[in-house]
PDB file of N, H, CA, C and O in Angstrom:
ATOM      1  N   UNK A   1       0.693   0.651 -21.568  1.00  0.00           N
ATOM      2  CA  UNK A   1       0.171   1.673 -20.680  1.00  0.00           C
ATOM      3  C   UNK A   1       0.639   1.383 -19.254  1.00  0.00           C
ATOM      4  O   UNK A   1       0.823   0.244 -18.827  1.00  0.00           O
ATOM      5  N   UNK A   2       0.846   2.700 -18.434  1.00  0.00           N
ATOM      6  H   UNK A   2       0.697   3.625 -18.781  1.00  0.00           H
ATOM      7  CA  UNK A   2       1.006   1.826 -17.026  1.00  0.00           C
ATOM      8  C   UNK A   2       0.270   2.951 -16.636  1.00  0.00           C
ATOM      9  O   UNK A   2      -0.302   3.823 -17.290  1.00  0.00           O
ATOM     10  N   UNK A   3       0.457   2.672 -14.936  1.00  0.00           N
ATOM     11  H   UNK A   3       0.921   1.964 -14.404  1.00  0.00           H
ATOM     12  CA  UNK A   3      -0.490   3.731 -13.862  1.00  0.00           C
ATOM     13  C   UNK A   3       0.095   3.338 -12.817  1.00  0.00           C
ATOM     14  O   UNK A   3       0.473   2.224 -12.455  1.00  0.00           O
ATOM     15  N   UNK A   4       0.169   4.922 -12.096  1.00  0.00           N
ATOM     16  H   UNK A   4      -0.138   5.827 -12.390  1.00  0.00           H
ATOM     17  CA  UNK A   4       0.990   5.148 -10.965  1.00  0.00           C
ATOM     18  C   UNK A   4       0.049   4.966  -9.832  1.00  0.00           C
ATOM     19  O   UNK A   4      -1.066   5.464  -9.681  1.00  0.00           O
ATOM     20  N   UNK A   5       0.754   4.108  -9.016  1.00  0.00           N
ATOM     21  H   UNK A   5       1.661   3.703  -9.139  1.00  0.00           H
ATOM     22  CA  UNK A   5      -0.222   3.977  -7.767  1.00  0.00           C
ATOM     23  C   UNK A   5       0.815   4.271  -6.153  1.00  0.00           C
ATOM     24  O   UNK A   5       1.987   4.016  -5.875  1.00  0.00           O
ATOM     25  N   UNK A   6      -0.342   4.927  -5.364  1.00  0.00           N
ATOM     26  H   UNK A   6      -1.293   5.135  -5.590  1.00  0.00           H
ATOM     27  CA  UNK A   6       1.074   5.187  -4.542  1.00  0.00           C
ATOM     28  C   UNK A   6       0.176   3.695  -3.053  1.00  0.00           C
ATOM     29  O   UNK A   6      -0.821   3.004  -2.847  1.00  0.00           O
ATOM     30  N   UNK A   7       1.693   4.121  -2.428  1.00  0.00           N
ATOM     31  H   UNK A   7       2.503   4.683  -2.595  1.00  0.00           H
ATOM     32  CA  UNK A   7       1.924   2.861  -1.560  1.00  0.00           C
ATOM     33  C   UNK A   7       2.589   3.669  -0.150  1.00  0.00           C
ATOM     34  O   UNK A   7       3.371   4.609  -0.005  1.00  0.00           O
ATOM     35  N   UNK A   8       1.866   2.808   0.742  1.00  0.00           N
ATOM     36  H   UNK A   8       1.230   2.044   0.624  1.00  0.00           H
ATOM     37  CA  UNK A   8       2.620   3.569   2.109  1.00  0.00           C
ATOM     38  C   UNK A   8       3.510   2.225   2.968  1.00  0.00           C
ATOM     39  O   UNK A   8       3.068   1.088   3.131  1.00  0.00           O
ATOM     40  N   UNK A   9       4.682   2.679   3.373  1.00  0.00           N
ATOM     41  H   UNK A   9       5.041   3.603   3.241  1.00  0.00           H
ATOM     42  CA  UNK A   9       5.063   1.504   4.029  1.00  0.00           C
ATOM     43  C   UNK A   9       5.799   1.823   5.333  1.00  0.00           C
ATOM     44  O   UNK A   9       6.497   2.837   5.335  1.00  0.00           O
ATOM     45  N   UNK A  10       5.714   0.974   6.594  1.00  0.00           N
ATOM     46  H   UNK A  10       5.147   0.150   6.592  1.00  0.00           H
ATOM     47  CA  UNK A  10       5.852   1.051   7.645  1.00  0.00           C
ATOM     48  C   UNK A  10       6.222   0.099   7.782  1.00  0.00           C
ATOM     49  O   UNK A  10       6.247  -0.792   6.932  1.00  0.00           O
ATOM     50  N   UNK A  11       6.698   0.030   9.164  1.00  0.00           N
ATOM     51  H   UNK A  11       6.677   0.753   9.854  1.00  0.00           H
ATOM     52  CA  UNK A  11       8.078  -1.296   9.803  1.00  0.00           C
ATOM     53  C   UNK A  11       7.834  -1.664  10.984  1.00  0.00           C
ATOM     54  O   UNK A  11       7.999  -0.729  11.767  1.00  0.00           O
ATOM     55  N   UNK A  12       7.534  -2.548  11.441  1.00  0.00           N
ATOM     56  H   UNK A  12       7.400  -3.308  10.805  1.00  0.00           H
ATOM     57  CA  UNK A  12       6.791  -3.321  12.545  1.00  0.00           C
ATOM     58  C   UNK A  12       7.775  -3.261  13.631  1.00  0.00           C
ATOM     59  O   UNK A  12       8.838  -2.775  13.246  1.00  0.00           O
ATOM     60  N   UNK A  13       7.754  -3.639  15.007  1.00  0.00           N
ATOM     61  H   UNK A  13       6.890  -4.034  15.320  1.00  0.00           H
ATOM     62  CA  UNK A  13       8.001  -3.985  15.919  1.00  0.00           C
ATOM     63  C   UNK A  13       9.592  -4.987  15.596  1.00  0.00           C
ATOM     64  O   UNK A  13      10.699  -4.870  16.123  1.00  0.00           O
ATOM     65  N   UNK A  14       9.184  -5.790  14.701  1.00  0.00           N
ATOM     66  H   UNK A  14       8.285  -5.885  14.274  1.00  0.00           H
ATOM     67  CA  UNK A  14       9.912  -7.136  14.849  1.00  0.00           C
ATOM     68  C   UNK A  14      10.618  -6.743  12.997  1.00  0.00           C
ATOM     69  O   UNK A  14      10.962  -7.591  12.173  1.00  0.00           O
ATOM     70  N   UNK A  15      10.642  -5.132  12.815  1.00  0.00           N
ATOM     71  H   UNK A  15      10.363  -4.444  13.485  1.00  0.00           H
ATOM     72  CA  UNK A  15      11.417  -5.493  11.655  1.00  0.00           C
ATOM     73  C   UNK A  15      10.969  -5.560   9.735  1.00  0.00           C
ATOM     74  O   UNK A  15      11.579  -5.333   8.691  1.00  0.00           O
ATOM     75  N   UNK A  16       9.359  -6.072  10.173  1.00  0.00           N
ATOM     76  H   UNK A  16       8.864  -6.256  11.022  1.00  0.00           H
ATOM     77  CA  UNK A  16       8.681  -6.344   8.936  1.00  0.00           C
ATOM     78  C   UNK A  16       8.199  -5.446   8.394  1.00  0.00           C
ATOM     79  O   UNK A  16       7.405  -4.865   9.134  1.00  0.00           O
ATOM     80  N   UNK A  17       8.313  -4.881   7.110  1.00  0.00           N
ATOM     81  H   UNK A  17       8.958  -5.353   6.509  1.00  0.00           H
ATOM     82  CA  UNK A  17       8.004  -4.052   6.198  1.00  0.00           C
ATOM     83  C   UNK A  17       6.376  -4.153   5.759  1.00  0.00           C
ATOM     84  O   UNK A  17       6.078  -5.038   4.956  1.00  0.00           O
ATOM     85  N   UNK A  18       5.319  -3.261   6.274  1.00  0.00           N
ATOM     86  H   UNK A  18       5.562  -2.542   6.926  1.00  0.00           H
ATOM     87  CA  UNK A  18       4.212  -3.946   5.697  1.00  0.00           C
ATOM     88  C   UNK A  18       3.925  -2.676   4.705  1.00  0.00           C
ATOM     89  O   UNK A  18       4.494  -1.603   4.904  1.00  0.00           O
ATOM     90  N   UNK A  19       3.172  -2.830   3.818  1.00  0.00           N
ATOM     91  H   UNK A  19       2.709  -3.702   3.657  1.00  0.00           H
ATOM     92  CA  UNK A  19       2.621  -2.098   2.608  1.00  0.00           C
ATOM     93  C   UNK A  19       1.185  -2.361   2.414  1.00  0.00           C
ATOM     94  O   UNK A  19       0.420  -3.322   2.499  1.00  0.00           O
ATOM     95  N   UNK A  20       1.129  -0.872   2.063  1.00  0.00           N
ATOM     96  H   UNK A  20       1.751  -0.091   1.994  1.00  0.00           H
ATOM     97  CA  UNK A  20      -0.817  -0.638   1.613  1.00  0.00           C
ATOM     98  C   UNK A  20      -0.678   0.296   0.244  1.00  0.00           C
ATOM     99  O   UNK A  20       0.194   1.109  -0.063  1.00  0.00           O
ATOM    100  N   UNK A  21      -1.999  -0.178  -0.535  1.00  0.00           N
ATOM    101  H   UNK A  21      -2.708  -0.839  -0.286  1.00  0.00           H
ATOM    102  CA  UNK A  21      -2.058   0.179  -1.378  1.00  0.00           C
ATOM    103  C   UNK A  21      -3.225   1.418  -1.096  1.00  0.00           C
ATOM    104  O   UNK A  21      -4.379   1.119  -0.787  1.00  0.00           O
ATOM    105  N   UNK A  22      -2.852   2.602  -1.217  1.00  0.00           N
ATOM    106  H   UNK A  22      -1.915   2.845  -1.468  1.00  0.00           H
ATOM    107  CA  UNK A  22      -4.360   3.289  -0.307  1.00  0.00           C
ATOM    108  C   UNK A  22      -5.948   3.505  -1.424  1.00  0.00           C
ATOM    109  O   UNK A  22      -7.135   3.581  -1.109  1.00  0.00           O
ATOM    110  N   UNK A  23      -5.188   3.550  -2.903  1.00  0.00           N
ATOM    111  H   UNK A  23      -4.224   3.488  -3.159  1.00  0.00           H
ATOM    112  CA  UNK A  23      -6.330   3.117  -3.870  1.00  0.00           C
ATOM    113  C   UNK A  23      -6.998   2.240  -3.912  1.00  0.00           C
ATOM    114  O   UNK A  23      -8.126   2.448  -4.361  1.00  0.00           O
ATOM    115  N   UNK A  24      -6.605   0.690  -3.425  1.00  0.00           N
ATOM    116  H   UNK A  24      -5.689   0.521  -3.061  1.00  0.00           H
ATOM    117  CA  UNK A  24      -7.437  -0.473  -3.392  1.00  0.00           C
ATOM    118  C   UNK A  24      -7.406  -1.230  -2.048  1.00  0.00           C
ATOM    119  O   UNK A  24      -6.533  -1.820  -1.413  1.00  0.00           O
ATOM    120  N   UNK A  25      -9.026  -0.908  -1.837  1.00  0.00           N
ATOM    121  H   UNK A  25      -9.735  -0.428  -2.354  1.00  0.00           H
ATOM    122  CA  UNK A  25      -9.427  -1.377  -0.407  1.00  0.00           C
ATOM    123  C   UNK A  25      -8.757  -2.481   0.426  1.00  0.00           C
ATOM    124  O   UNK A  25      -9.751  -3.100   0.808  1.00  0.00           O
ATOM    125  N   UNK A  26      -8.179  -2.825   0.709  1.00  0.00           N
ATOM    126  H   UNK A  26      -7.373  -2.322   0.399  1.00  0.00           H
ATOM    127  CA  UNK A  26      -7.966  -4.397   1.271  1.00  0.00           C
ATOM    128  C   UNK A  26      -6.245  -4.703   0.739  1.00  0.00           C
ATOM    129  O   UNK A  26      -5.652  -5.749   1.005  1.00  0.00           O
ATOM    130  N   UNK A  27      -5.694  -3.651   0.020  1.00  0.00           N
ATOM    131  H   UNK A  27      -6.175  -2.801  -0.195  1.00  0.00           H
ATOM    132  CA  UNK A  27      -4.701  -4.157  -0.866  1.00  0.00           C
ATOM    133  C   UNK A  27      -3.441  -3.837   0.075  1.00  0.00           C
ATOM    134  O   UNK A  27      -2.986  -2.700   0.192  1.00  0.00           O
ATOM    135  N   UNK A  28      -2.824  -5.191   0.866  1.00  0.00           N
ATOM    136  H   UNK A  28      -3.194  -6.115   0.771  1.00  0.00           H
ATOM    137  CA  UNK A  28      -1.924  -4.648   1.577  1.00  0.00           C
ATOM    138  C   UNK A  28      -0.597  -6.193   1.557  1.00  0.00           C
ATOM    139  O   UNK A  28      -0.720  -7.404   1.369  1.00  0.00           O
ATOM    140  N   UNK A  29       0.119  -5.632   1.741  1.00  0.00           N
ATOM    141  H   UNK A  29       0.218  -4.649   1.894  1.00  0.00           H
ATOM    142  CA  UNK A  29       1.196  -7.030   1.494  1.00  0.00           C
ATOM    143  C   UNK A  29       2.241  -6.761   2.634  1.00  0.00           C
ATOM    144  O   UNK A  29       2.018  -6.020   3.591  1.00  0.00           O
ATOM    145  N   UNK A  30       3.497  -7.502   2.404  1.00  0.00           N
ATOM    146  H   UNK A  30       3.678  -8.104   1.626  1.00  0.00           H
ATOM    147  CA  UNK A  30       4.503  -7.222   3.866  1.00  0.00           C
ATOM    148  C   UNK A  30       5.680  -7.734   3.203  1.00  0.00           C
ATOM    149  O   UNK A  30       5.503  -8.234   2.092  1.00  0.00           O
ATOM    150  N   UNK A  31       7.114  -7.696   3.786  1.00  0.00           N
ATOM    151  H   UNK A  31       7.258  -7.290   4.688  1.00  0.00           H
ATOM    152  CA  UNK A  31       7.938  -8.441   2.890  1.00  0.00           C
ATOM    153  C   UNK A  31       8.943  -8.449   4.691  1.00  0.00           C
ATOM    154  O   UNK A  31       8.595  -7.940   5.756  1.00  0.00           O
ATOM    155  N   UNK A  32       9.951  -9.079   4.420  1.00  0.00           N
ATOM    156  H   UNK A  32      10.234  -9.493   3.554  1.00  0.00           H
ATOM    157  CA  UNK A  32      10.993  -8.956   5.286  1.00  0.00           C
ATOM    158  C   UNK A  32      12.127  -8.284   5.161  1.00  0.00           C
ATOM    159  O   UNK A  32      12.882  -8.151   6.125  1.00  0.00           O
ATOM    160  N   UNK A  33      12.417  -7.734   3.869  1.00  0.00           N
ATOM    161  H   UNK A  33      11.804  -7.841   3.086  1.00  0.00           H
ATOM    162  CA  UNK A  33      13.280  -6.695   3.422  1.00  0.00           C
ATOM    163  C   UNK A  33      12.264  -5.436   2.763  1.00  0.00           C
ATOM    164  O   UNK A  33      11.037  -5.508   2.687  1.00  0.00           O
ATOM    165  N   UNK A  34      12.928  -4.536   2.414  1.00  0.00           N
ATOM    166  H   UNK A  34      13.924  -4.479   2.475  1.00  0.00           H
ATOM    167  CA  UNK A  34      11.835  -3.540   1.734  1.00  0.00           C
ATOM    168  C   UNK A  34      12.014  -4.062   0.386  1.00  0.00           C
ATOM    169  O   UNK A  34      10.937  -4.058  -0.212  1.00  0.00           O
ATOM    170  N   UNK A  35      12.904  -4.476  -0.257  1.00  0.00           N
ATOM    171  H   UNK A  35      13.779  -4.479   0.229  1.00  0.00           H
ATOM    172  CA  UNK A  35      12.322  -4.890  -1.833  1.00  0.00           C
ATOM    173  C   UNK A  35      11.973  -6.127  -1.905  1.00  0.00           C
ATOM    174  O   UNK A  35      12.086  -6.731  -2.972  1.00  0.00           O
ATOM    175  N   UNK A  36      11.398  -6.835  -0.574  1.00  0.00           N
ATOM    176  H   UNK A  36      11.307  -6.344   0.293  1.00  0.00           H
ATOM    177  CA  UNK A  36      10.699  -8.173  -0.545  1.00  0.00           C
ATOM    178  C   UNK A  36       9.150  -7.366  -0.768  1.00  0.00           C
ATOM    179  O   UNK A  36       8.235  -7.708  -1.517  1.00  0.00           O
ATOM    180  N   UNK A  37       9.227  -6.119   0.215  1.00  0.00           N
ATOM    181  H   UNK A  37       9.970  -5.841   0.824  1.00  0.00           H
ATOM    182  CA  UNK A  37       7.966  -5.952   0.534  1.00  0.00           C
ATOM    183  C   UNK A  37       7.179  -5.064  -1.009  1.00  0.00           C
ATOM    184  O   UNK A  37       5.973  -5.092  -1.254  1.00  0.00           O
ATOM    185  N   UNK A  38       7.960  -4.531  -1.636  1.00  0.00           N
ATOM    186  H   UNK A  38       8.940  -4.508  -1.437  1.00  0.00           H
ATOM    187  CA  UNK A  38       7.641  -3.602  -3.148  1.00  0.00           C
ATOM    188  C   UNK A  38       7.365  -5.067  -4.069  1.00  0.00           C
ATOM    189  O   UNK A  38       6.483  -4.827  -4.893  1.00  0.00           O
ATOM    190  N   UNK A  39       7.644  -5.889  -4.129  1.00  0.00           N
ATOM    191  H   UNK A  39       8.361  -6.084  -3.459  1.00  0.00           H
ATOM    192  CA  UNK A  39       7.879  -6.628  -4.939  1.00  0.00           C
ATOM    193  C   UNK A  39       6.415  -7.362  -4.618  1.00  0.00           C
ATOM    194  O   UNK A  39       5.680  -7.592  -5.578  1.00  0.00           O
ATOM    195  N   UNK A  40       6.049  -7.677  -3.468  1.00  0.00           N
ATOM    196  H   UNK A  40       6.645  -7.490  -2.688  1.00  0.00           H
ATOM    197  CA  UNK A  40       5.016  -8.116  -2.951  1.00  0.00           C
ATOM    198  C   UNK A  40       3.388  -7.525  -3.108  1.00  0.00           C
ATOM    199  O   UNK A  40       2.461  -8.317  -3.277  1.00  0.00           O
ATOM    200  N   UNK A  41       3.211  -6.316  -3.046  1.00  0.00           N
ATOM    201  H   UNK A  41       3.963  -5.673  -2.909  1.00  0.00           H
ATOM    202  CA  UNK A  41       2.463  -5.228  -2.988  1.00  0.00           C
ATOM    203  C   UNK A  41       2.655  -5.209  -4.323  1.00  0.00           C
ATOM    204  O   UNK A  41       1.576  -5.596  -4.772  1.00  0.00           O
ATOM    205  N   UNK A  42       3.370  -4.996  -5.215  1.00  0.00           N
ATOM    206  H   UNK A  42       4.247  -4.681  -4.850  1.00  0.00           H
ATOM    207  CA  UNK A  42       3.511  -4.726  -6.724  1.00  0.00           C
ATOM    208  C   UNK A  42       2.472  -5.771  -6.822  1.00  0.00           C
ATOM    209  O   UNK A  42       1.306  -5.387  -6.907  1.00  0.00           O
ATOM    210  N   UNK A  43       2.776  -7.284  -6.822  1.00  0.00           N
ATOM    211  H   UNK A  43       3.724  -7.596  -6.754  1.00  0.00           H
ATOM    212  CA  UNK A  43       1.882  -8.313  -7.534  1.00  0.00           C
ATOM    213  C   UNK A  43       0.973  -8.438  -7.042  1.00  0.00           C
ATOM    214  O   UNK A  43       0.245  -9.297  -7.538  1.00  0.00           O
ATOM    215  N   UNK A  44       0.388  -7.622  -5.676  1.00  0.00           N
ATOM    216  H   UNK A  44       0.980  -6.924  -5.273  1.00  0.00           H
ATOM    217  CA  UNK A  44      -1.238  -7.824  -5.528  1.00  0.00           C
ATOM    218  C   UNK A  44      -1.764  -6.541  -5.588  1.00  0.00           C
ATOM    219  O   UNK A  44      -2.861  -6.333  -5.070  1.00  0.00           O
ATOM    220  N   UNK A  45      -1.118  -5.595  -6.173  1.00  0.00           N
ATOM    221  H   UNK A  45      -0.226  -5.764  -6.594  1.00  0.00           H
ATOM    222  CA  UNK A  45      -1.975  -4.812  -6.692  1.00  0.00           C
ATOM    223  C   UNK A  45      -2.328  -5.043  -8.385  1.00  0.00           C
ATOM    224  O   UNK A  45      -3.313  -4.675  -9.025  1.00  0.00           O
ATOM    225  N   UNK A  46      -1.049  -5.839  -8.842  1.00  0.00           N
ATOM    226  H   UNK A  46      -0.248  -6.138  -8.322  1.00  0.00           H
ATOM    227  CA  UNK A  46      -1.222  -6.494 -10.290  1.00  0.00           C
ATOM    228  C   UNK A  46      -2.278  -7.573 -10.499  1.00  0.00           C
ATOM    229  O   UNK A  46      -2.385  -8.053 -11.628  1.00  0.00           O
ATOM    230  N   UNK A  47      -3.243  -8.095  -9.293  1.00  0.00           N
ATOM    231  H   UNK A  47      -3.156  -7.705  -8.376  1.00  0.00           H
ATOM    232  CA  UNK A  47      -3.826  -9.395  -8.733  1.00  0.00           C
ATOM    233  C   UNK A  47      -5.247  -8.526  -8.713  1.00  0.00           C
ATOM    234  O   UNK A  47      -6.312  -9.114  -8.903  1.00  0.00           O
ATOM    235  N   UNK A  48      -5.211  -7.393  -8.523  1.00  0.00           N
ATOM    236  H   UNK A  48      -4.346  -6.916  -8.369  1.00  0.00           H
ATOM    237  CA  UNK A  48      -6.441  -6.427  -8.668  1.00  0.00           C
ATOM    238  C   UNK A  48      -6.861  -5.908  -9.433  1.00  0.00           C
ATOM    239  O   UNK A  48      -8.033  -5.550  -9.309  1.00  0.00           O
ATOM    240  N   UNK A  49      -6.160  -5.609 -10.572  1.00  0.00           N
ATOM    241  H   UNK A  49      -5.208  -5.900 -10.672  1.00  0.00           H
ATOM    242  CA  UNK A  49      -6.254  -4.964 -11.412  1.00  0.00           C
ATOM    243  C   UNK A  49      -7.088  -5.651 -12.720  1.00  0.00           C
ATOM    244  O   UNK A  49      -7.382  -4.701 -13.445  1.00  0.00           O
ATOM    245  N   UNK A  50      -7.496  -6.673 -13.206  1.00  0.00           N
ATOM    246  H   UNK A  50      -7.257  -7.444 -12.617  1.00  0.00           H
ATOM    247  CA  UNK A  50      -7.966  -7.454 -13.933  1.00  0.00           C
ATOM    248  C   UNK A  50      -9.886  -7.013 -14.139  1.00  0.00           C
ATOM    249  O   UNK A  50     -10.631  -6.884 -15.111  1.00  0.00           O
ATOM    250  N   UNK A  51     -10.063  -6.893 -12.514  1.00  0.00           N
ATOM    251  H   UNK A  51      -9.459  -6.997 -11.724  1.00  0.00           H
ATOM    252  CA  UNK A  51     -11.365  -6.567 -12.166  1.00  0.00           C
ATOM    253  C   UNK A  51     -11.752  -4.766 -11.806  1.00  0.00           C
ATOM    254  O   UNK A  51     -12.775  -4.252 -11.354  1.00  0.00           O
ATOM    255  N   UNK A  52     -10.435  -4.167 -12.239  1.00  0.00           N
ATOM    256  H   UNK A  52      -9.604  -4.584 -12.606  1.00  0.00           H
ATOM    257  CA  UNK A  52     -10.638  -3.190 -12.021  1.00  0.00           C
ATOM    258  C   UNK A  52     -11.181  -2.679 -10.662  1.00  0.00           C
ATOM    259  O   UNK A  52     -12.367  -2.424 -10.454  1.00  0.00           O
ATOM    260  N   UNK A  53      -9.964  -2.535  -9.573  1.00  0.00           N
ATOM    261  H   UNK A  53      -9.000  -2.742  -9.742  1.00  0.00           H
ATOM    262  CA  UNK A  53     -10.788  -2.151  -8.309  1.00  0.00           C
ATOM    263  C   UNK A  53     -10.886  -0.964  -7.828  1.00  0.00           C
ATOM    264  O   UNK A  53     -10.153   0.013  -7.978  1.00  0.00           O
ATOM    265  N   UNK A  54     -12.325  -1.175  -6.938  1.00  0.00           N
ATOM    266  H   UNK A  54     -12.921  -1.969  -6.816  1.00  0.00           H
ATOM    267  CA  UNK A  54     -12.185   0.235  -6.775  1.00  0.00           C
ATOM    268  C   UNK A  54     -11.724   1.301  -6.111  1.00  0.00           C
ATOM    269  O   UNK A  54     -10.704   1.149  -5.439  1.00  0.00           O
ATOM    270  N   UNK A  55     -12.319   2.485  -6.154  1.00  0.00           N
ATOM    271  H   UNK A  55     -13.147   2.608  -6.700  1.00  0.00           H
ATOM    272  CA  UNK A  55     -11.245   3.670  -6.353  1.00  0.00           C
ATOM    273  C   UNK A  55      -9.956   3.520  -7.502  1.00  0.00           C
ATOM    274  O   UNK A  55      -8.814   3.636  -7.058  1.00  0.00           O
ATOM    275  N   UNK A  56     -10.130   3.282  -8.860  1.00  0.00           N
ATOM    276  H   UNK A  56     -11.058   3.187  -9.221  1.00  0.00           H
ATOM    277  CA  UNK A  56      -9.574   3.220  -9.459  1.00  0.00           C
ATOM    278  C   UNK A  56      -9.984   4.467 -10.778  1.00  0.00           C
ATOM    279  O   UNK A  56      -9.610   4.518 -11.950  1.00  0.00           O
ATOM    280  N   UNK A  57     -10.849   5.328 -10.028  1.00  0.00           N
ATOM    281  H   UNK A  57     -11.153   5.286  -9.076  1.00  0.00           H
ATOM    282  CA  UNK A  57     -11.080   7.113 -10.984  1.00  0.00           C
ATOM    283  C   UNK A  57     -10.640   7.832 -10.044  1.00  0.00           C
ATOM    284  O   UNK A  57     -10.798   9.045 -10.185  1.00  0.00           O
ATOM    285  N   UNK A  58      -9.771   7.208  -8.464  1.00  0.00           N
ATOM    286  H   UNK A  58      -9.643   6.223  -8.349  1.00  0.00           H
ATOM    287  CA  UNK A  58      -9.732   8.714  -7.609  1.00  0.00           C
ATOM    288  C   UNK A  58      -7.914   9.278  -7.499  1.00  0.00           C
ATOM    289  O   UNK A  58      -7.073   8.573  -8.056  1.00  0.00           O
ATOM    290  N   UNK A  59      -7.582  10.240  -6.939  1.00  0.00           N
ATOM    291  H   UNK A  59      -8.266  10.813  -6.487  1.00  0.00           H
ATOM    292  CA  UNK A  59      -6.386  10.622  -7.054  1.00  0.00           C
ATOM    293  C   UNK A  59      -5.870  11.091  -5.969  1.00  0.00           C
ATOM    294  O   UNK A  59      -6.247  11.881  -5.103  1.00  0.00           O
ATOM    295  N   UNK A  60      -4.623  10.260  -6.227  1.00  0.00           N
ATOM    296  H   UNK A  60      -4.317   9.619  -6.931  1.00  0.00           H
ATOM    297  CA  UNK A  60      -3.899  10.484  -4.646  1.00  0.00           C
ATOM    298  C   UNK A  60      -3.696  11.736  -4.359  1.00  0.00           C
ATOM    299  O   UNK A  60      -3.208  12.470  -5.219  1.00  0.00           O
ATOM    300  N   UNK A  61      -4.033  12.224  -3.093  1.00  0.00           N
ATOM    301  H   UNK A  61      -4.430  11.628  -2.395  1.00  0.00           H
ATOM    302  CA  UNK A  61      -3.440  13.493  -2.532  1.00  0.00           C
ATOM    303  C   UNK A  61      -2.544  13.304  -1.426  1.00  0.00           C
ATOM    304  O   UNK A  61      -1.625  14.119  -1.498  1.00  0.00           O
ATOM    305  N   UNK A  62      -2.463  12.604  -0.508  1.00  0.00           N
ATOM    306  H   UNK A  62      -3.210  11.941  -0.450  1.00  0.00           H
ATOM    307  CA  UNK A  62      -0.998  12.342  -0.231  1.00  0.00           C
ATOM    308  C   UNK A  62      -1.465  11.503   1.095  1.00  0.00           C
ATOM    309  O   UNK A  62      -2.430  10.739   1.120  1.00  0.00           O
ATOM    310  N   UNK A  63      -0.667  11.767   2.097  1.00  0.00           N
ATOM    311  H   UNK A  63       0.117  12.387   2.077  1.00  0.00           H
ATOM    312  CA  UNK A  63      -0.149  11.014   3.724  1.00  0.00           C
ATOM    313  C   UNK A  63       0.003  12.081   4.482  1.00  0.00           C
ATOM    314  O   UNK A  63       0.803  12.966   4.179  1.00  0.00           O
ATOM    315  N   UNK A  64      -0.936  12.137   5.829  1.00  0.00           N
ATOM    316  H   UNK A  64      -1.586  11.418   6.076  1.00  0.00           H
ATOM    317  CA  UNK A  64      -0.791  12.882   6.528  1.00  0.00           C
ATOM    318  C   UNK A  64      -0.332  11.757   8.519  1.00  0.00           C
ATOM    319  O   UNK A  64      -0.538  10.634   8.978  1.00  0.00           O
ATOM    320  N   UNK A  65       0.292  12.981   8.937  1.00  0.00           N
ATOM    321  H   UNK A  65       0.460  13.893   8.563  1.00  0.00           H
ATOM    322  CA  UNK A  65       0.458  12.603  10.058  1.00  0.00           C
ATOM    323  C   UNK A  65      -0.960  13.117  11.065  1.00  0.00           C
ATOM    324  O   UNK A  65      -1.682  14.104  10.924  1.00  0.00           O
ATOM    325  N   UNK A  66      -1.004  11.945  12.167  1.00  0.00           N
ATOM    326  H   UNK A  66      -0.417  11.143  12.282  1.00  0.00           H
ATOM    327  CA  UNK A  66      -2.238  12.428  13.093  1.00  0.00           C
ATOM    328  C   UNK A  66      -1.528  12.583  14.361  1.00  0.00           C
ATOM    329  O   UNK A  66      -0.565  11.815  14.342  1.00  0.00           O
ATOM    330  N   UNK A  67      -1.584  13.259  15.486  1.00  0.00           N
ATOM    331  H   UNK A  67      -2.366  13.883  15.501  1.00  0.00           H
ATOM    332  CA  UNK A  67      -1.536  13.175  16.479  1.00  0.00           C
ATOM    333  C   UNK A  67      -2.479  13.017  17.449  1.00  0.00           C
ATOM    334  O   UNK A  67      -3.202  14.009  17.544  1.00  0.00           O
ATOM    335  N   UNK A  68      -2.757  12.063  18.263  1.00  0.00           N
ATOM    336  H   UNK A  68      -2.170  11.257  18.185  1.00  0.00           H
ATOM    337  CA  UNK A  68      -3.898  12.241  19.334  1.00  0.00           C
ATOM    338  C   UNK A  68      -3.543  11.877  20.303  1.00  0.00           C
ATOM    339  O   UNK A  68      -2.798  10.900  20.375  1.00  0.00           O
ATOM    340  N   UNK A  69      -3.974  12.562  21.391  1.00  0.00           N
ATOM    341  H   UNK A  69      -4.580  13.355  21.333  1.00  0.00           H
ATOM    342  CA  UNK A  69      -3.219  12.108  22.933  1.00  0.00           C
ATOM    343  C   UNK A  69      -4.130  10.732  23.500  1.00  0.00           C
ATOM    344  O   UNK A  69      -5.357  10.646  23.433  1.00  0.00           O
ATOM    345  N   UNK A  70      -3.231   9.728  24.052  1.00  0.00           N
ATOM    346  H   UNK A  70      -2.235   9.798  24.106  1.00  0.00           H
ATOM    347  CA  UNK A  70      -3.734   8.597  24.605  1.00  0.00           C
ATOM    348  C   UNK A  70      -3.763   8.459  25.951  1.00  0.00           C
ATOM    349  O   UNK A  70      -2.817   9.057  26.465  1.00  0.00           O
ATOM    350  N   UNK A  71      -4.403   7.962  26.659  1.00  0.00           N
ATOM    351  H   UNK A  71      -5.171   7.477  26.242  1.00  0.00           H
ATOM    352  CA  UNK A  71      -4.450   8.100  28.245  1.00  0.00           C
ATOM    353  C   UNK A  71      -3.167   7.051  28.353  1.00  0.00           C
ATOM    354  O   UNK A  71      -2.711   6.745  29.455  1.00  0.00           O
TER     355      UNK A  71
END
């Protein structure tokens, strides 16, 4: 069996690829290449999964952009 989980990833200042898992609370990893960083995030969301975490009945609807003006 598998299950699709989605993942958002962004690129730091200095280069670093970080990743979130937006289904599981806390579930976020980083890599220094991007298939350091998939590879990374893959095994701790595989590190979660044992205990079944939660939000694991809800369904992704996607990524939105925010804009807000900053002083």
């Amino acid at each position: 069996m598998t299950r699709h989980f989605p993942i958002v990833i962004e690129q730091d200042a200095n280069g670093v690829f970080i990743v979130d898992c937006p289904l599981i609370q806390g579930c976020r990893s980083y890599g220094v290449t991007m298939d350091e960083a998939i590879a990374n995030i893959r095994e701790a969301i595989e590190a979660c999964l044992p205990g079944e975490a939660p939000g694991e009945n809800t369904t992704f609807i996607g990524i939105r952009d925010l804009e807000i003006a900053v002083p």
